[in-house]
C-alpha positions in Angstrom: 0.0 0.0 0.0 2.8 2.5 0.9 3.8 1.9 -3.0 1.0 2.9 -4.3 0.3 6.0 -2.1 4.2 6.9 -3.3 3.7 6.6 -6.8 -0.1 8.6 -6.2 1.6 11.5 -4.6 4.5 11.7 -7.2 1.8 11.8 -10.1 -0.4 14.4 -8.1 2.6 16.3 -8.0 4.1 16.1 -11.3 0.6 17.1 -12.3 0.9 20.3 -10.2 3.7 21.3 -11.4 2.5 21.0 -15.5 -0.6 22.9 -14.4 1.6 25.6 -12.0 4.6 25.6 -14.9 1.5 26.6 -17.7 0.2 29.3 -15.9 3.5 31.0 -15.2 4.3 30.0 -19.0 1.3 32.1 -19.8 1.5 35.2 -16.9 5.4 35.7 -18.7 3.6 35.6 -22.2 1.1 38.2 -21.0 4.0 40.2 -19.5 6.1 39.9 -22.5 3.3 40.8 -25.3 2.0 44.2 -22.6 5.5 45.2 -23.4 5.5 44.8 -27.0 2.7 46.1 -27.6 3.7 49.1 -25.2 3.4 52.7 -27.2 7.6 53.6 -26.1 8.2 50.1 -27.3 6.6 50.3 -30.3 8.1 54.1 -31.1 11.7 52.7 -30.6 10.8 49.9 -33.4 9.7 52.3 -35.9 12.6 54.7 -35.1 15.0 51.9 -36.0 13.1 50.8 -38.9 13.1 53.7 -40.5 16.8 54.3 -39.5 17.7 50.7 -41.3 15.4 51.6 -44.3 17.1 55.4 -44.7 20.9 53.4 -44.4 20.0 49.9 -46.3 21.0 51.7 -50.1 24.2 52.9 -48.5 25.2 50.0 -46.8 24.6 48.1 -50.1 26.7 50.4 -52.0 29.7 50.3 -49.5 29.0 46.4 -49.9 29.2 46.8 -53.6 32.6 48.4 -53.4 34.2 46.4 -50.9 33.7 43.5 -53.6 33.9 45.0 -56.1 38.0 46.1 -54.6 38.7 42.4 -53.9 41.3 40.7 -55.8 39.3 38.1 -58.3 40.5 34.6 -57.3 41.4 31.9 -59.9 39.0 29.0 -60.0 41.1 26.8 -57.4 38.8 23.7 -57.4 40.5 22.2 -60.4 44.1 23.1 -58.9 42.7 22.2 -55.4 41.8 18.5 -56.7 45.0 18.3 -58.7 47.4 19.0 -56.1 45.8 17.4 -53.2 46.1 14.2 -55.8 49.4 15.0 -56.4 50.4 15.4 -52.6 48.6 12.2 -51.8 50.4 10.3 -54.0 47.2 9.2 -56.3 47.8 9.8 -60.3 
């Protein structure tokens, strides 16, 4: 009998704790969505989306340039597979 009331009390509390661990799952949902949805929140989101959206075209031209100033590389996969033959000793 004292099995049985052991295993009973350790599936009433597992139980507890799902249903406690949900609601707190929930109350930090609630918190967490209030504070999205806040208006200083909200203002600070649109500030840096339009900040990103007045810097995107000149970020992409800096990123333009930068490649475009790179050194052009050789295709090296058919060199790469050659010399690593050669190095290993395969023909």
């Amino acid at each position: 009998m004292s099995r049985m009331t052991l295993l009973a009390g350790v599936a009433i509390g597992v139980i507890a704790a799902v249903v406690l661990g949900k609601d707190r799952l929930t109350q930090a949902h609630s918190k967490v969505k209030d504070a999205w949805d806040s208006p200083t929140v909200q203002d600070t989101v649109a500030k840096a989306d339009r900040f990103i959206a007045d810097k995107a075209p000149t970020l992409h031209g800096v990123g333009e340039a930068v490649v475009d100033s790179m050194p052009r590389k050789r295709n090296t996969a058919s060199s790469a597979s050659s010399s690593s033959a050669i190095g290993s000793g395969i023909a």
